[in-house]
Steps between C-alpha positions, in 0.01 A plus 500: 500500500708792543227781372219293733759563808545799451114569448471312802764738695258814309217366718635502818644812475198640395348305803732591781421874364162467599586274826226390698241714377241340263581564121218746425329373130509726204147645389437663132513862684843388670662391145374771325705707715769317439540661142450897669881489637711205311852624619426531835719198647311541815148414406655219307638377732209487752319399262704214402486371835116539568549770793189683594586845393190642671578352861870629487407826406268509822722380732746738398224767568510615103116333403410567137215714424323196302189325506121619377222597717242332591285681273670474249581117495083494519506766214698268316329199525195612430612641173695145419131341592351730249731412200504094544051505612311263265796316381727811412248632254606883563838389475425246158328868370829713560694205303297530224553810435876499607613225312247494232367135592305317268285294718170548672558335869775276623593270729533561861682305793574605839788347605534599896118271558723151454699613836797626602692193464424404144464813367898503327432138361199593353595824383794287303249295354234766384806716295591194372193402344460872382875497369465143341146584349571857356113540505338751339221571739646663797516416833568698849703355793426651835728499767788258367761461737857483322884485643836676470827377629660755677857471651424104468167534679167467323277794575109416425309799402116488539435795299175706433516490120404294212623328264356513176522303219433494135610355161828360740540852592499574875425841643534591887249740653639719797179622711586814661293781702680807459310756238529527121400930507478601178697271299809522742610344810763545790807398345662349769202286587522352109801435537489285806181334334732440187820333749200282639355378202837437327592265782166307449583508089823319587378282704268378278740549244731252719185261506474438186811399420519280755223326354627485174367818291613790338520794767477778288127388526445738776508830379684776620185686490329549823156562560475763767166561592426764753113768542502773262471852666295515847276247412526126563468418098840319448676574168748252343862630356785289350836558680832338368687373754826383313713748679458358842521170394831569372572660858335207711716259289813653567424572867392129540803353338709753717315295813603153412889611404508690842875273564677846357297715778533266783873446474545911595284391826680426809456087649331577766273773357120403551209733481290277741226704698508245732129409607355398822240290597242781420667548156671845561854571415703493822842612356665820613410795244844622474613169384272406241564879357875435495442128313263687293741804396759205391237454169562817296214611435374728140275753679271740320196744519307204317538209804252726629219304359680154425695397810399454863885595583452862310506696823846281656631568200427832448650626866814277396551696221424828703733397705808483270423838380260376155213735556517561149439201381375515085183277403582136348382577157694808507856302687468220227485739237831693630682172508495431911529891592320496849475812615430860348832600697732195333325616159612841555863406594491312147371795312705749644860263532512488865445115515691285261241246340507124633524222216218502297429876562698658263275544211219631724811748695547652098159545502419677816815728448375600113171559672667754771665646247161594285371634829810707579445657129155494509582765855727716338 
């Protein structure tokens, strides 16, 4: 009784964060980013709680630069229409060669023409089947529409992929528009396709052993499908996603153990925009920055392209002096060092290293001293 209390007490605290603004449900693209910043206590925390990230960052006059064009949402679907025409036969052609399949045709059901409101039920019931069968001839599933529990909350995701299946094996296929030139692709856009499909690997992952079956019949390797050069001819690639399944893991355990997080919040702290009747947050700016500056948050260069808070963030940490700030990749790597200025202070002795830091503090002051000799 006591742990269901106290996850009881975790969901109204997480609820009086949000206040009397609707919870705002997690889509694929929204837990994907989830695994771009894991230590940053205040995504998780708004998160946690459902709070629309996107609205807050409006009111507050800091709107992130996000969202496609018009054209290019059109661009994409007609290239998605492209790969699944005549029953995903361009798409069953890439797979072939991909994954070396052994069969002529397969099987083909699109999941999203029983409706809206059956389409989880029966996407249960066709994996199932596929999972309890372990049939040779293969079979595509359009459009299934799986779940995640986030920060006790279940998040449906009605992605654009696949979900293919053969032997027992499953595959997921990520559709994306952005161009394949000459063998090689924007990096960061791969690996935001990767986050996404990793979150729709674990939640099919999750599905299946809900249902009774080995998980580690999904493989880690994602289909990524995208067109090859300036043409429209899509080209098929295998990416392994293992890596940010690790990440989303951790960040999504992180969400339902917030207790640790909250207890450094104030009572009466709330991060409630505080709609009215037209749906538009009526609290005062200054005081929804000052709850929000309560969360620490783990600010980058790379919440650029991840979080619709990037730009609040960023003039926070302007603010207090971080213009300096190193990438993520680059501030894991030095064990937490933030800024090129606190790695400096390490290398050269002016800053004594925090706990944790002293291995990486050796390092950076060997590595001064090369340069120093290296000058002389």
């Amino acid at each position: 009784m006591s742990g269901l209390k106290r996850e009881g007490e975790h969901i109204q605290r997480l609820d009086a964060l949000r206040g009397t603004t609707p919870p705002r449900p997690h889509d694929a693209r929204a837990i994907a980013a989830l695994a771009a910043n894991p230590g940053c206590t205040r995504r998780a925390l708004l998160d946690g709680a459902g709070i629309d990230k996107d609205a807050a960052a409006r009111h507050l006059g800091f709107p992130a630069p996000f969202g496609q064009s018009p054209f290019a949402i059109t661009r994409g679907n007609m290239f998605e229409a492209l790969v699944k025409a005549d029953g995903c036969a361009e798409l069953l052609r890439m797979l072939r060669e991909l994954l070396r399949l052994p069969v002529a045709e397969v099987a083909y059901h699109d999941v999203e023409n029983v409706g809206a409101h059956l389409r989880h039920a029966h996407t249960r019931a066709l994996i199932d089947r596929a999972a309890r069968d372990g049939q040779d001839a293969g079979t595509l599933y359009d459009h299934p529409l799986l779940t995640l529990e986030i920060a006790g909350h279940t998040a449906y995701l009605e992605p654009d992929v696949v979900a293919f299946q053969l032997g027992g094996s499953f595959h997921i296929v990520e559709i994306k528009s952005f161009a394949v030139i000459d063998g090689q692709a924007d990096p960061a856009a791969v690996a935001a396709a990767a986050r996404q499909a990793a979150v729709y690997v674990l939640a099919l992952r999750t599905l299946l052993e809900e249902l009774g079956h080995d998980p580690a019949k999904v493989s880690h390797d994602v289909v990524l499908v995208c067109p090859e050069n300036f043409a429209n001819r899509p080209v098929a690639t295998l990416v392994d996603v293992r890596k940010q399944m690790a990440v989303l893991r951790r960040q999504l355990t992180r969400m339902t153990t917030l207790d640790r997080l909250l207890e450094g919040l104030p009572d009466d702290l709330t991060f409630d925009l505080r709609p009215g009747e037209d749906g538009r947050p009526t609290r005062p700016v200054a005081e929804l920055g000052d709850a929000l500056r309560r969360a620490t948050a783990r600010y980058a260069p790379d919440c650029m392209s991840a979080c619709d808070l990037c730009f609040f963030c960023r003039d926070e940490a302007r603010q207090e002096g971080a213009s300096d700030l190193l990438g993520r990749q680059v501030r894991d790597e030095l064990g937490g060092v933030a800024s090129v200025a606190e790695a400096l202070g390490l290398a050269d002795g002016a800053h004594d290293p925090a706990e944790g830091q002293e291995e990486i503090a050796r390092l950076l002051r060997n590595a001064e001293r090369l340069r120093r000799e290296c000058l002389t």
